[in-house]
C-alpha positions in Angstrom: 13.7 -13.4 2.7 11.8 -11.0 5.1 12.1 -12.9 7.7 15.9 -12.6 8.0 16.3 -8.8 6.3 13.3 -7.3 7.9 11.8 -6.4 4.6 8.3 -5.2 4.3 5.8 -7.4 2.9 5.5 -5.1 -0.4 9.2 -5.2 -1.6 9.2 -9.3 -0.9 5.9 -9.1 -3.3 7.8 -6.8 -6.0 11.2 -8.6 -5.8 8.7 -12.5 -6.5 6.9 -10.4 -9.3 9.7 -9.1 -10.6 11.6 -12.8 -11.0 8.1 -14.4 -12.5 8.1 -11.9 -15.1 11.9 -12.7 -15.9 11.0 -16.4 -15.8 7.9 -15.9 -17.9 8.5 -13.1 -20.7 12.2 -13.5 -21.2 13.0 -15.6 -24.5 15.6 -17.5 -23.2 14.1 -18.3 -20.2 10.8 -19.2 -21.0 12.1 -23.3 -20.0 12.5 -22.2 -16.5 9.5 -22.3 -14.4 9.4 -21.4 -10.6 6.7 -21.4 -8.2 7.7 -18.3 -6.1 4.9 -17.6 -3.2 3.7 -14.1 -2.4 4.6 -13.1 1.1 1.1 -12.7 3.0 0.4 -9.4 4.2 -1.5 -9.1 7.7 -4.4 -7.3 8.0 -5.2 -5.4 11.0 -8.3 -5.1 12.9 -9.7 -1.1 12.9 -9.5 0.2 15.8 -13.2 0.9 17.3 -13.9 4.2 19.4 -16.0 3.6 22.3 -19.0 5.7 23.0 -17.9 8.1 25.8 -14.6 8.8 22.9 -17.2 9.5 20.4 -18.8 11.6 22.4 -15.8 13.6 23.2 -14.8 13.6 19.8 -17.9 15.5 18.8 -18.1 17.9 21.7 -14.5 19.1 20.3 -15.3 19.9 17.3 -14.9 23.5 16.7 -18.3 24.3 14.8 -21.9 23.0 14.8 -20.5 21.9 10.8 -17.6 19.9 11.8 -19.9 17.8 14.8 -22.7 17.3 12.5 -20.3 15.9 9.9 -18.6 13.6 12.5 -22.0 13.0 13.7 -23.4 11.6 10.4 -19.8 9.8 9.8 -20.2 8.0 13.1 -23.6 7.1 11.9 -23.0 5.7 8.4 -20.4 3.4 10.4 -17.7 5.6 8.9 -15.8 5.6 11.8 -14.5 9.4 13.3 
């Protein structure tokens, strides 16, 4: 189904739970079984800053506050 409609991953996931809890709760329906499968959602890689970014990034901040705070994110692998 969101393959041909272009429909995100979340409203293919709502619409399947939506039609097991029909299947499932519903009195007269409770004969009616169907495996429906959960569209799988793609996870995407973070995007990693290289050094000399970093290093910009800090420069620019505006106070000695704001780079020490992007300075301690960077190094509890926080990411900036």
């Amino acid at each position: 189904m969101h393959r041909t409609r272009e429909l995100a991953h979340a409203s293919v996931n709502q619409a399947a739970r939506a039609f097991r809890f029909l299947t499932r709760h519903v009195p007269d329906r409770r004969e009616v079984s169907l495996d429906i499968p959960m569209a799988k959602v793609r996870r995407r890689l973070p995007q990693v800053l290289a050094r000399v970014e970093v290093t910009r990034l800090i420069d620019a901040a505006p106070t000695r506050r704001a780079s020490t705070l992007l300075m301690t994110a960077c190094a509890g692998g926080l990411g900036a």
